[in-house]
C-alpha positions in Angstrom: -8.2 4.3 -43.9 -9.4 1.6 -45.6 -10.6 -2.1 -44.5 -7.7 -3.9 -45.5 -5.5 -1.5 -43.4 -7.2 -1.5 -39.8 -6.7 -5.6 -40.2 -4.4 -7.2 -37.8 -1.2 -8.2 -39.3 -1.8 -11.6 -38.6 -5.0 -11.7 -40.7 -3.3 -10.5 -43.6 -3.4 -12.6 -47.1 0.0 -12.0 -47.4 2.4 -13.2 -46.6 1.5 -16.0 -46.0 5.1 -18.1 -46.2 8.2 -16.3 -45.1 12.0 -17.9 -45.4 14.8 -16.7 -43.8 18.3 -17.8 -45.0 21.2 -17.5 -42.4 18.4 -17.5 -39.9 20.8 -19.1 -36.8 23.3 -15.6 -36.9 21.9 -12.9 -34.7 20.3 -10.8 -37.4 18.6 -14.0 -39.3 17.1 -15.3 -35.9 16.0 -11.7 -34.4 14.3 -11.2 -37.8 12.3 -14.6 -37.2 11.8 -14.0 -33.4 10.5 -10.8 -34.3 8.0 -12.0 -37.0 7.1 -14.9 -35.0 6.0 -12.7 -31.7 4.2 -10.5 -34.2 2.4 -13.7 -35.5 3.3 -12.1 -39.0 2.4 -15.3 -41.8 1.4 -18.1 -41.8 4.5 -20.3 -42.2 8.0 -19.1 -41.4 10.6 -21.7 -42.7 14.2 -21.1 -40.9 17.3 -22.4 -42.7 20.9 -22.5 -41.5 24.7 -24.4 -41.6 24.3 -24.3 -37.8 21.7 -26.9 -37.3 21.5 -27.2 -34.0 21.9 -23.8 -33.3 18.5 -23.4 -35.8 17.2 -25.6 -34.0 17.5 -24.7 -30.0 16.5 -21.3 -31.8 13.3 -23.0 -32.6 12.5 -24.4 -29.3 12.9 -21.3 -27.5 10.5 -19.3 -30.1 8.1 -22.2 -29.6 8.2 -21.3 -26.0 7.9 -16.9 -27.0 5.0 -17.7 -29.0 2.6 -20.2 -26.6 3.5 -17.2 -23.8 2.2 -14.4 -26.0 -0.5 -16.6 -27.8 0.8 -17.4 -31.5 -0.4 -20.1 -33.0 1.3 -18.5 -36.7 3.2 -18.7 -38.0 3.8 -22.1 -38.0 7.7 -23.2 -37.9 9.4 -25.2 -40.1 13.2 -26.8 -40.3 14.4 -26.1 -44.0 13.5 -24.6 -47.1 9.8 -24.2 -48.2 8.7 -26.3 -51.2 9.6 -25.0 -54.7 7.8 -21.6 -55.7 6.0 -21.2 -52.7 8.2 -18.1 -50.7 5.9 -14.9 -50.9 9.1 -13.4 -49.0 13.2 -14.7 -48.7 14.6 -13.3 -46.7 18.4 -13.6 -46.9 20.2 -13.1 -43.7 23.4 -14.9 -44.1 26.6 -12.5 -43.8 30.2 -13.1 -42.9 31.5 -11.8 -40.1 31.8 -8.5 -38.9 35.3 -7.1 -37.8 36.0 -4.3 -36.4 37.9 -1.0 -38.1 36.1 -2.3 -41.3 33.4 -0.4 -43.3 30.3 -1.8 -45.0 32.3 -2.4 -48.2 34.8 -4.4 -47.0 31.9 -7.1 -46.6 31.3 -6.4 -50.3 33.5 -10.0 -51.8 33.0 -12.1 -49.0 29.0 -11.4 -49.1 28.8 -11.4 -52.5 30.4 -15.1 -52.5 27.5 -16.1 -50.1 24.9 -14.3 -52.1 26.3 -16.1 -55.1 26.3 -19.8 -53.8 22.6 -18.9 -52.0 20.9 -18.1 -55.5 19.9 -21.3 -56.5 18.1 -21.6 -53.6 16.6 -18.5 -53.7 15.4 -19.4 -56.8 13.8 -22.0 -56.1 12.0 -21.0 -52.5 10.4 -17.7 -54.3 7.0 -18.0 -56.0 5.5 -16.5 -58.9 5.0 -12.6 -57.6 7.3 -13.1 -54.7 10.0 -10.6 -53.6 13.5 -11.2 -52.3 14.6 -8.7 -49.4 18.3 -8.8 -48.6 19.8 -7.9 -44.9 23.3 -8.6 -46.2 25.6 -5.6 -46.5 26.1 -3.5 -48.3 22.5 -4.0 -49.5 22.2 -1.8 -52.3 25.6 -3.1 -54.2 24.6 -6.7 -53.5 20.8 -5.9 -54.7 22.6 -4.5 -58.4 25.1 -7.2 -58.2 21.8 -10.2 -57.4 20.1 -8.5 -60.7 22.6 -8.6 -62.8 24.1 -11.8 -62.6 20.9 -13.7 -62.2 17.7 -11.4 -64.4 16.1 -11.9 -61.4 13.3 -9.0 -61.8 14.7 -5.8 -60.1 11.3 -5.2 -58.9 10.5 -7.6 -56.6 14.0 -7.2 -54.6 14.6 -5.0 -52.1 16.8 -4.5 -49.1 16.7 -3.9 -45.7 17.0 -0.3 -45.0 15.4 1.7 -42.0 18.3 1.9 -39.5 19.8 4.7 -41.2 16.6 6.8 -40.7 16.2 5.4 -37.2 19.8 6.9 -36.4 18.4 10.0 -38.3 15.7 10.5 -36.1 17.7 10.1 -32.8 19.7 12.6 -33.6 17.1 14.8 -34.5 15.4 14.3 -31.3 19.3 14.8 -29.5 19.5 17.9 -31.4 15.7 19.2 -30.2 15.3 17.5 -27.1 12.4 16.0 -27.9 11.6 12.4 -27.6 12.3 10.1 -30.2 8.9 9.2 -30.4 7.6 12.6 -31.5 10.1 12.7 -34.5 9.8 11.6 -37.9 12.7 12.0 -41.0 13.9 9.8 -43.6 17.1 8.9 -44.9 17.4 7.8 -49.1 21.1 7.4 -50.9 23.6 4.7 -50.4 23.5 3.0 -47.2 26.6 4.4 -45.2 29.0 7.4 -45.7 26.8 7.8 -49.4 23.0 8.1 -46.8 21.2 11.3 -47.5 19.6 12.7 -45.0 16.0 14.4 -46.0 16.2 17.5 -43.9 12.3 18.5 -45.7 11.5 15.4 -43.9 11.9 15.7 -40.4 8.3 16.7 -38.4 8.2 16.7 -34.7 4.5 15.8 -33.5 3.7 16.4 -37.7 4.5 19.5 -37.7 7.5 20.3 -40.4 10.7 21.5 -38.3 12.7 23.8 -40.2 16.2 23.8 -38.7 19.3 26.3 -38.8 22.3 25.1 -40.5 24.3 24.7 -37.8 21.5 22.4 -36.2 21.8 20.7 -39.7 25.4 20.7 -39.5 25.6 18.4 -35.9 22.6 15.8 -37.1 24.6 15.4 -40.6 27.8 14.9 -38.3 26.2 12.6 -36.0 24.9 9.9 -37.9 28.0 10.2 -40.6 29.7 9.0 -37.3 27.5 6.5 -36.4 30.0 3.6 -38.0 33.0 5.1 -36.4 31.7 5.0 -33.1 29.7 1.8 -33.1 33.2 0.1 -34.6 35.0 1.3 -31.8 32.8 -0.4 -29.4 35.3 -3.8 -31.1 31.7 -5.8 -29.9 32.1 -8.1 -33.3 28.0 -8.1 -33.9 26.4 -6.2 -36.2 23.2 -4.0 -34.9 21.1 -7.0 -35.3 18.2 -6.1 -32.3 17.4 -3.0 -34.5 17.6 -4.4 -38.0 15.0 -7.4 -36.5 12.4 -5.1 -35.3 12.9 -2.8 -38.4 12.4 -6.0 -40.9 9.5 -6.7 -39.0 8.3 -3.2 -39.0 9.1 -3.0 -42.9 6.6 -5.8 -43.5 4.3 -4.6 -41.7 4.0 -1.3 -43.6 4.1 -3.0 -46.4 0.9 -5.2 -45.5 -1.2 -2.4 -44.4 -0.1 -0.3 -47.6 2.0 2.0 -45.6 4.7 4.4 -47.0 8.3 3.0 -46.5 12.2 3.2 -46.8 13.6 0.5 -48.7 16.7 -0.4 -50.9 14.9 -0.7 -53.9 15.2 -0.2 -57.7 16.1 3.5 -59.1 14.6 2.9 -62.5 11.2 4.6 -62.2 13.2 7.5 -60.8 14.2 9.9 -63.8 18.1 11.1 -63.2 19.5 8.1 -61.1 20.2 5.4 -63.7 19.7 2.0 -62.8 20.7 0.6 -59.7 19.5 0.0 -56.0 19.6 2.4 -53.0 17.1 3.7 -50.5 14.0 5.1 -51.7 10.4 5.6 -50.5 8.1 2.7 -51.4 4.4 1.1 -50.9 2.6 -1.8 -51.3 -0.7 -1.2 -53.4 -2.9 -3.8 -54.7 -0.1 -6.8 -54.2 3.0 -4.7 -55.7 5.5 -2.6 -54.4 5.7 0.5 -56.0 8.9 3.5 -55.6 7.3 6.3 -55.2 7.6 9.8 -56.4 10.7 11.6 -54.6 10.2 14.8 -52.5 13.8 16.1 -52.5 16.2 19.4 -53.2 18.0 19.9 -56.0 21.1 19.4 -53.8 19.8 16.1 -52.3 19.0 14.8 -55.7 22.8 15.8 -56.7 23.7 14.0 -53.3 21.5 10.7 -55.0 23.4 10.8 -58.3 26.6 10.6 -56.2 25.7 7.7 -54.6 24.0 6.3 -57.3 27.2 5.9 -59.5 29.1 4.9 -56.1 27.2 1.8 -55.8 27.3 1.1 -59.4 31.0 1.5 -59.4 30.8 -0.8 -56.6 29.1 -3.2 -58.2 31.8 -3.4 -61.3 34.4 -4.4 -58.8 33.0 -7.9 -58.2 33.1 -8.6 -62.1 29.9 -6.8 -62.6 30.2 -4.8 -66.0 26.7 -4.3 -67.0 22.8 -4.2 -66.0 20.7 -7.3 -66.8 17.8 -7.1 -65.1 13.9 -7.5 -66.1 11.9 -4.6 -65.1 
């Protein structure tokens, strides 16, 4: 372990400005109390329509932060100044409803997306990235590339809860605690995840498990959506996908290995498009890195890979643009 990885978070270089967009919903202010409470930047801008929602949101992290001792990041009403953003963060959805899947958000979000990219623009700096929490991520993410150029490598999206359900059933399955188990999830986010079964480790140690072990985990977190839609709550899961944007940056300030929805082009066999892949920070970039899969899970990627580029052509997207 290096120096620059046993620093505290909050003595990192970078980033040092964070924006949120859509930061007054539940997953755009649990993104910013999390970062805040982790004293992750310097300055953490907060934008919203509801402005005095955004702002009694304010107060109260005001409040978090003197009781656990943050001084940063600092918080600001509004947008940074022009080219400044090491990080946007775009937040803003429409509604959730229940019975729905993640692409029936696909034309409403992309409409939001659409009228949001000036601004995004305009917020991120010179080697800056763009992380979208918007579903579903990875069609928005091809969609956000090609109709703007923006440079496919510095966006990513939001993607750990799908290996966080992986793990929990893993740890079901074993009765083990959560804690103990590792696995990651790549693919589309949704009924296109794959699950990495050469992934899992309890306590580091590799778990090999018997097909029919396989069999309930697969089932389990394929029904994940189902069951959580049933619940009719009309949220989204937006405690888990705050700590797990919070988390994400952190591994990727300390140079930590990832999951992220992030660009397939380095990976030979998936086209061009976005879905979740392993990535790292090293020396200011985030790199994909090499994939350590089957030949059946890399059949299973394909798959998904064309879903979400098919996806993509339904909102008027027809071909890939972007600058890699």
């Amino acid at each position: 372990m290096n120096s620059h990885e046993t620093r505290r978070v909050t003595e990192s270089d970078w980033p040092r400005t964070i924006s949120i967009i859509g930061a007054a919903g539940l997953v755009g202010s649990t993104v910013a109390a999390q970062l805040a409470l982790s004293g992750i930047g310097q300055n953490l801008y907060l934008q919203d329509q509801k402005q005095n929602v955004l702002e009694a949101h304010v107060i109260d992290l005001l409040d978090a932060t003197t009781i656990v001792g943050n001084d940063t990041p600092k918080l600001h009403l509004g947008g940074p100044p022009t080219e400044t953003a090491d990080i946007v963060i775009v937040a803003a959805s429409i509604a959730e409803v229940p019975d729905g899947d993640r692409r029936a958000f696909l034309n409403g979000n992309a409409e939001i997306l659409k009228s949001l990219t000036p601004e995004i623009e305009r917020q991120v700096g010179g080697q800056g990235i763009v992380l979208l929490l918007s579903n579903p991520v990875d069609v928005l993410s091809h969609w956000f590339c090609t109709s703007t150029g923006f440079d496919a490598s510095r966006v990513f999206g939001y993607a750990l809860n799908d290996s966080a359900r992986f793990q929990s059933a893993v740890a079901s399955e074993l009765e083990v605690r959560r804690s103990e188990v590792h696995g990651v999830v790549y693919g589309e986010h949704g009924k296109g995840q794959v699950p990495i079964a050469s992934s899992i480790r309890v306590n580091g140690q590799r778990a090999a498990l018997e097909p029919e072990m396989q069999s309930r985990i697969f089932s389990n977190i394929d029904g994940w959506f189902e069951r959580w839609s049933e619940l009719r709550s009309g949220r989204s899961s937006g405690w888990a996908t705050g700590a797990g944007t919070a988390h994400l940056i952190k591994q990727l300030i300390t140079e930590r290995p990832v999951v992220a929805t992030a660009f397939t082009g380095a990976i030979p066999g998936l086209g061009e498009t976005f879905m979740t892949l392993p990535v790292q920070r090293e020396a200011g970039v985030i790199h994909v890195q090499d994939l350590q899969v089957s030949d059946g899970e890399l059949g299973q990627l394909q798959t998904a890979a064309s879903s979400i580029r098919q996806a993509a052509e339904s909102i008027d997207v027809s071909r890939w643009s972007c600058r890699s």
